[in-house]
GUSE-649115 format. One record per residue: z, y, x of N, C-alpha, C in turn; residue in one letter; residue number from 1. Coordinates in Angstrom, 1 decimal. Each point is the difference from the previous one (the first is absolute). Example, Ala and Ser with C-alpha at 12.3 -4.5 7.8 and 13.67 -1.06 7.14 Angstrom:
// residues 2
{{7.8; -5.7; 13.2}; {0.0; 1.2; -0.9}; {0.0; 1.2; 0.9}; 'A'; 1}
{{-0.7; 1.1; -0.4}; {0.0; 1.1; 0.9}; {0.8; 1.1; -0.8}; 'S'; 2}
This chain:
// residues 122
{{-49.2; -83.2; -87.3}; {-0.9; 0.8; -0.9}; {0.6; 1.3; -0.3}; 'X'; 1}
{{-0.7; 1.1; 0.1}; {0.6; 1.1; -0.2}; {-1.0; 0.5; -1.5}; 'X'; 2}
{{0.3; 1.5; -0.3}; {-0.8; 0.9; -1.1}; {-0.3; 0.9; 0.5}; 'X'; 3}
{{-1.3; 0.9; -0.2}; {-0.2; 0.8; 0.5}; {0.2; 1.5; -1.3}; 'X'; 4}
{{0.5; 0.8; 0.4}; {0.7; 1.0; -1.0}; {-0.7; 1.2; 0.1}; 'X'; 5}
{{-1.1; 0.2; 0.8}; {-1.2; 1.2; -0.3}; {-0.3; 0.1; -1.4}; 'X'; 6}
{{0.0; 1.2; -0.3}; {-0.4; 0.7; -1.4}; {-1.5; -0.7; -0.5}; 'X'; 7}
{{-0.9; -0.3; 1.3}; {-1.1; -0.5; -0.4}; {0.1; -1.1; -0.6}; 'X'; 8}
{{1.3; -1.1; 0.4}; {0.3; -1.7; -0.8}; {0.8; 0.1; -0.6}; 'X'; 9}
{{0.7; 0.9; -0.1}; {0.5; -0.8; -0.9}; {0.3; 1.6; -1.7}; 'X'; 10}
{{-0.5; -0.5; -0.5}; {0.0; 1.3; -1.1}; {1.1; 0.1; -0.9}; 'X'; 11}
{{0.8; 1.1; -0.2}; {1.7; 0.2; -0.8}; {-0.4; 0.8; -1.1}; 'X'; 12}
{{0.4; -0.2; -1.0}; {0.7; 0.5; -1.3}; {1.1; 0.4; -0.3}; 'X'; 13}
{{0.8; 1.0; 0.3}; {1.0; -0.3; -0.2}; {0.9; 0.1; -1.4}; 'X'; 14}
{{-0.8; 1.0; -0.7}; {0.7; 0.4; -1.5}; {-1.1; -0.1; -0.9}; 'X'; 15}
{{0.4; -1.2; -1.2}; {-1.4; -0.6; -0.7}; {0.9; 0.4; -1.4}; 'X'; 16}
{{-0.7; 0.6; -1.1}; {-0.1; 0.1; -1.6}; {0.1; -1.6; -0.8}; 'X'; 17}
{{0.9; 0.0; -0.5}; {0.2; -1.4; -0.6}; {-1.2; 0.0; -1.1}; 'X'; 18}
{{-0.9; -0.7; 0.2}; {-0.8; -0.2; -1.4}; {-0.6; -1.1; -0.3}; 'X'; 19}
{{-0.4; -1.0; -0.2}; {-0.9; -0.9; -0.8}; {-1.3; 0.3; 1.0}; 'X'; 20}
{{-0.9; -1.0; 0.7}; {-0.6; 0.0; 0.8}; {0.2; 0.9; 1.5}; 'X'; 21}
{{0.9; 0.0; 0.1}; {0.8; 0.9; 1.1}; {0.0; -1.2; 1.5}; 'X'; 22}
{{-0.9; -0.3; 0.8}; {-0.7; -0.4; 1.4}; {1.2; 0.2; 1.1}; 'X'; 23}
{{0.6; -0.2; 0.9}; {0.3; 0.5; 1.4}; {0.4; -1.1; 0.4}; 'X'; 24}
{{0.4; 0.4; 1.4}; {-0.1; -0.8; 1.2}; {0.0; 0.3; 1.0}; 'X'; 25}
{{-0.3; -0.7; 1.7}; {-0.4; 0.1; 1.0}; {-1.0; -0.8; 0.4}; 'X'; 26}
{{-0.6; 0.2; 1.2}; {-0.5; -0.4; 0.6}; {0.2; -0.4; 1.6}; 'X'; 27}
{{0.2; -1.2; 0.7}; {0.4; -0.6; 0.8}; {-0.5; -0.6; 0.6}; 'X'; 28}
{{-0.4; 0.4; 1.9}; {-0.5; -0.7; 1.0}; {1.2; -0.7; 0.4}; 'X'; 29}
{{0.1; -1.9; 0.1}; {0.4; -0.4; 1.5}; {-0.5; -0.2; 1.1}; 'X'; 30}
{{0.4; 0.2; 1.0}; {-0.5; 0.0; 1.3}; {1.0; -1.0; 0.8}; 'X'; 31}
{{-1.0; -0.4; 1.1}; {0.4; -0.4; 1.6}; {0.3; -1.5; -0.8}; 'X'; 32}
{{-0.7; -0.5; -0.7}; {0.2; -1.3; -0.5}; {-0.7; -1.2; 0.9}; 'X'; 33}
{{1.3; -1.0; 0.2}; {-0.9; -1.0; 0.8}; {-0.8; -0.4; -0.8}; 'X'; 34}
{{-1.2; -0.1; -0.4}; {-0.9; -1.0; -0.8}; {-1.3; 1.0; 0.3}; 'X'; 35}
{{-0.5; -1.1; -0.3}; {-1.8; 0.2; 0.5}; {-0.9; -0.1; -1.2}; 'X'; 36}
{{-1.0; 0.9; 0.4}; {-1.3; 0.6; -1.6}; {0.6; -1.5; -0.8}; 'X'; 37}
{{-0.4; 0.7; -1.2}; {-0.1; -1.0; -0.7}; {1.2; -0.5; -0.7}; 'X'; 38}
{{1.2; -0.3; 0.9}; {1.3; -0.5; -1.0}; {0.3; 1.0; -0.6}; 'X'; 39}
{{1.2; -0.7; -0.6}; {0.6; 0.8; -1.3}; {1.4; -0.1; 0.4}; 'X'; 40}
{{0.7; 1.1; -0.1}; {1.2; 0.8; 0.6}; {0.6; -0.2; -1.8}; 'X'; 41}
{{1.2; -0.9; 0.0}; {0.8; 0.2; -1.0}; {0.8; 0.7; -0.1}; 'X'; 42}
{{0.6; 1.3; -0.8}; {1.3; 0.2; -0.3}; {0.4; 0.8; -1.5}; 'X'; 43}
{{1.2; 0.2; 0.1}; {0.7; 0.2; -1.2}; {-0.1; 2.0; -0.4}; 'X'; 44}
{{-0.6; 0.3; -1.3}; {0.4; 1.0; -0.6}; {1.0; 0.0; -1.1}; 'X'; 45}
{{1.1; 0.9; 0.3}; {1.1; 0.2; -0.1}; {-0.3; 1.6; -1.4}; 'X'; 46}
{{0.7; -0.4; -1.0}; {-0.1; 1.4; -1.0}; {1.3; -0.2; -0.7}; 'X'; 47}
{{0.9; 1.5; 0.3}; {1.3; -0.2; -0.9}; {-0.5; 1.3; -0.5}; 'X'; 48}
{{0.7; 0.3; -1.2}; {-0.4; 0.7; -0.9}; {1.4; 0.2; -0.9}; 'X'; 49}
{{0.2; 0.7; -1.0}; {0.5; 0.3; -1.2}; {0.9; -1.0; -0.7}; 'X'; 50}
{{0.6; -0.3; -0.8}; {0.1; -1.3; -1.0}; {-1.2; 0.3; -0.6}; 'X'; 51}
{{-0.7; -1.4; -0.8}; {-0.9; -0.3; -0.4}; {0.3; -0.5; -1.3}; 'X'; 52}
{{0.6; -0.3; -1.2}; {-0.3; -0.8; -0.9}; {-1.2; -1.0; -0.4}; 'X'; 53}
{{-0.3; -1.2; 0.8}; {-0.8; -1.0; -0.6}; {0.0; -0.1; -1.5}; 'X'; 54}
{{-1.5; -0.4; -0.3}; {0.0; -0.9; -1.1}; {0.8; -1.2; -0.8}; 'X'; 55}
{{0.5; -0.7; 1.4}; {1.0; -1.0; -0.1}; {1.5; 0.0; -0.5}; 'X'; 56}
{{0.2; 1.7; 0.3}; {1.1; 0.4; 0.5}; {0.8; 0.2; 0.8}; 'X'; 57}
{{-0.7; -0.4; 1.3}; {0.8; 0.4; 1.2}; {-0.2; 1.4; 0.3}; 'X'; 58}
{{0.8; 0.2; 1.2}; {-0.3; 0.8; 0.2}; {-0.1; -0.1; 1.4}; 'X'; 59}
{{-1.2; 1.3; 0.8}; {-0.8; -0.2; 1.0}; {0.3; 0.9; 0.9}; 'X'; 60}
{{0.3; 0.0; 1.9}; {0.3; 1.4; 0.9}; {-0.8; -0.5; 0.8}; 'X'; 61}
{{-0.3; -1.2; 0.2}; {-1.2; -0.2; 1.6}; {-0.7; -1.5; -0.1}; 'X'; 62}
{{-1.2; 0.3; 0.1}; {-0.8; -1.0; 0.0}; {-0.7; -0.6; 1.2}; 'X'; 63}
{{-0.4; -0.6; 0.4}; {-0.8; -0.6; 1.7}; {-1.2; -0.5; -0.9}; 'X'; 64}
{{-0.9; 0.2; 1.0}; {-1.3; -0.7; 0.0}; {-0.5; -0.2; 1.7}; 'X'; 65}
{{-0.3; -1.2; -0.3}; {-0.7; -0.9; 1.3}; {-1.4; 0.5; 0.3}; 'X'; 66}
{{-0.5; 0.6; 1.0}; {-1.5; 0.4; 0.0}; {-0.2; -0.8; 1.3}; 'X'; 67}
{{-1.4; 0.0; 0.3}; {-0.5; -0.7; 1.1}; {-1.2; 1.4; 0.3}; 'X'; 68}
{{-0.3; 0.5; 1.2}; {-1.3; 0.5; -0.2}; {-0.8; -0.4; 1.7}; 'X'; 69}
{{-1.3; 0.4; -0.3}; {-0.9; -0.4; 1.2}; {0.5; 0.5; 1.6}; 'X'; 70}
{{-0.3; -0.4; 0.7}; {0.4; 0.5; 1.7}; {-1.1; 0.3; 0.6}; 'X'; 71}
{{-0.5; 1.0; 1.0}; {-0.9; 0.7; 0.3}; {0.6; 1.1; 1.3}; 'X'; 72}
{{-0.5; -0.2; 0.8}; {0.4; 0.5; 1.3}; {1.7; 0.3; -0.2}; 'X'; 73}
{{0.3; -1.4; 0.0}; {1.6; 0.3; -0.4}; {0.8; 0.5; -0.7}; 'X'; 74}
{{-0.6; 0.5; -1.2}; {0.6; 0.9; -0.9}; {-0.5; -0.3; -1.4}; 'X'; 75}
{{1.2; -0.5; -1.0}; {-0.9; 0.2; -1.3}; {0.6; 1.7; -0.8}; 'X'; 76}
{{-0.7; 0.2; -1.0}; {0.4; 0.9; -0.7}; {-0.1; -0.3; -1.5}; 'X'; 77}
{{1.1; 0.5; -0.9}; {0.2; -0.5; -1.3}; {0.3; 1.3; -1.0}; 'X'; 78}
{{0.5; -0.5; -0.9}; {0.8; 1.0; -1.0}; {0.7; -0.3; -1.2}; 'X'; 79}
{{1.1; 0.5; 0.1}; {1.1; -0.4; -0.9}; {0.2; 1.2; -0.7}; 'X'; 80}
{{-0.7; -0.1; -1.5}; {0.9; 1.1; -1.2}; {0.0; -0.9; -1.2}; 'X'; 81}
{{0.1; 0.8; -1.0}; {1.1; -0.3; -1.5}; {-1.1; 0.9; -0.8}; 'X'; 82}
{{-0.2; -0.3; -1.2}; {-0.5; 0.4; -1.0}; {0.6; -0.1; -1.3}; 'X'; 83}
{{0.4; 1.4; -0.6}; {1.0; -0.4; -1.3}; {-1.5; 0.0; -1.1}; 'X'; 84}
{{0.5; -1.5; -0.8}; {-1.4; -0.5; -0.7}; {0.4; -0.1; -1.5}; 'X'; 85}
{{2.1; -0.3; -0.2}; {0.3; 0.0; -1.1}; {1.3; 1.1; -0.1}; 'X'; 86}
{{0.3; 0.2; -1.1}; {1.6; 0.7; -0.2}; {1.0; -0.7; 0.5}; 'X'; 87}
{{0.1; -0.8; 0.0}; {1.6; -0.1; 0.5}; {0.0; 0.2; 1.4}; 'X'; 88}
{{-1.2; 0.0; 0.8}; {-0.2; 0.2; 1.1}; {0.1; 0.8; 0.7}; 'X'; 89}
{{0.0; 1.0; -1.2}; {0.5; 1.8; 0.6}; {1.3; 0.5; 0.2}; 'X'; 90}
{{0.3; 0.0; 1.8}; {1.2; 0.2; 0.1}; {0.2; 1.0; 1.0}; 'X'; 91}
{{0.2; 0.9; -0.4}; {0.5; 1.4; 1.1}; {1.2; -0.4; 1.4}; 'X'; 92}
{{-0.1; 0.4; 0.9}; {0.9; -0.2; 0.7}; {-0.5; 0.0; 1.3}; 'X'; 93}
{{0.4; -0.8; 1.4}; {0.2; -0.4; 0.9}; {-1.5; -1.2; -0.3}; 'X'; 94}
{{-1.0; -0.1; 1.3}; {-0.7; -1.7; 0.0}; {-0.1; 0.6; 1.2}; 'X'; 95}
{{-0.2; -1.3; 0.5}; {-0.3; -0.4; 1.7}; {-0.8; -1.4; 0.2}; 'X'; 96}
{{-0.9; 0.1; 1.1}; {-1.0; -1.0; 0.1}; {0.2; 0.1; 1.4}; 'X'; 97}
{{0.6; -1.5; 0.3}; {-0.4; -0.5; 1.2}; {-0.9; -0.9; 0.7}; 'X'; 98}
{{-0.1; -0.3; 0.9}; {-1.0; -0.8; 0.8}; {1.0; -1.0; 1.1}; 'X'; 99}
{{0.3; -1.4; -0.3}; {0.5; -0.8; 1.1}; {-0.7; -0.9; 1.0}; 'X'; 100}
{{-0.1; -0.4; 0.4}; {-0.5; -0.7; 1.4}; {0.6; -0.7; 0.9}; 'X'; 101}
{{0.7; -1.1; -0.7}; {0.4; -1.2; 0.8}; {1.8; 0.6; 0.4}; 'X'; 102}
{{0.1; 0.1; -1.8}; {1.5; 0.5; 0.0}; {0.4; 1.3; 0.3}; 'X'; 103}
{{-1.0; 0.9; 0.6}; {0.2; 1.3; 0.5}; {-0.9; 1.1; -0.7}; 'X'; 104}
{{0.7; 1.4; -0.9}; {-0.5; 0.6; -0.4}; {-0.7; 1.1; 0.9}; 'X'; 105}
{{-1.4; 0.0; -0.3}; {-1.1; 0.7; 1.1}; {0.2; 1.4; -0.2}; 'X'; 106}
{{-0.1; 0.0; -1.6}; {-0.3; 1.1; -0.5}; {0.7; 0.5; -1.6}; 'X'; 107}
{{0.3; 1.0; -0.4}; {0.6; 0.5; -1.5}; {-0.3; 1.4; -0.5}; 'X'; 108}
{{0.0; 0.3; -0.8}; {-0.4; 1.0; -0.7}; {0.6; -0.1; -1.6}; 'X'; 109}
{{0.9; 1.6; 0.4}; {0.3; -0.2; -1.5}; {-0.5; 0.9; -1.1}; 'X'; 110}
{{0.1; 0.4; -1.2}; {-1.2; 0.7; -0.7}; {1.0; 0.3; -1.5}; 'X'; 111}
{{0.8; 1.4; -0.1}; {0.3; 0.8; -1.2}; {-0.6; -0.3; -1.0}; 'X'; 112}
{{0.2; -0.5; -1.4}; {-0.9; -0.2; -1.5}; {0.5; 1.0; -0.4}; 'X'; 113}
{{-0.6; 1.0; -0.5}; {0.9; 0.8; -1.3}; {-0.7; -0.3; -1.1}; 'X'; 114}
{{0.9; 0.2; -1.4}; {-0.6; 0.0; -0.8}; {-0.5; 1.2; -1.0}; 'X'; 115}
{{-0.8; 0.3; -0.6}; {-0.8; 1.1; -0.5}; {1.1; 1.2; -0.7}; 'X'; 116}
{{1.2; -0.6; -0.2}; {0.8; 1.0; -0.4}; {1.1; 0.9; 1.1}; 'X'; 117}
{{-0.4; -1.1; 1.1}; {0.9; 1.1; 1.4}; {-1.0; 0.5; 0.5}; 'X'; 118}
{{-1.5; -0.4; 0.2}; {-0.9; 1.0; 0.1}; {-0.1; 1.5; -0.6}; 'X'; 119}
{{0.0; -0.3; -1.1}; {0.1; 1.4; -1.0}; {1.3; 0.7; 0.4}; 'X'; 120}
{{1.3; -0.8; -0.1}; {1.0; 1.1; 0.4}; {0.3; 0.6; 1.4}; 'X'; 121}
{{-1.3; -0.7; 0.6}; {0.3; 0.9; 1.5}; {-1.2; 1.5; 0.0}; 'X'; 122}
């Protein structure tokens, strides 16, 4: 399975404003998949990010989530972003979102947070 890295598929952000409803992401074709209309192509998105302070108290740099999506002339297409929803959430720095595929990273994308006060002093 490969990705296809045309401007058309896959869409970049690279430097996002830290704020409270603040959206990004990518968007991700795999391709040359053996499977046929209709199944579902599982693999793993990959997000490391910042430290985090949980609610719990931990503390958080990379999370995975399991996706599955539809198959369709050999190719599904998906999307992996982050949404900061609460405060502790807001964390300037370094994030990256990957895409794996049967152990193999397809695809990555990494994405600058600043926060509203390095904004202003640039």
């Amino acid at each position: 399975a490969t990705t296809e890295s045309s401007s058309s598929r896959i869409i970049r952000f690279s430097r996002e404003r830290l704020q409270i409803g603040l959206n990004f992401g990518i968007q991700y074709e795999i391709t040359n998949l053996p499977l046929k209309d209709g199944d579902d192509v599982t693999h793993t998105v990959i997000y490391r990010h910042p430290p985090i302070p949980t609610p719990n108290g931990e503390i958080s740099t990379t999370h995975e989530r399991l996706g599955t999506r539809p198959v369709k002339n050999r190719r599904a297409v998906g999307t992996a972003a982050y949404g900061f929803e609460r405060e502790y959430e807001l964390a300037p720095g370094q994030w990256e979102f990957s895409v794996s595929y049967k152990g193999r990273i397809l695809c990555s994308q990494r994405f600058t947070v600043v926060s509203e006060q390095d904004v202003k002093s640039n």
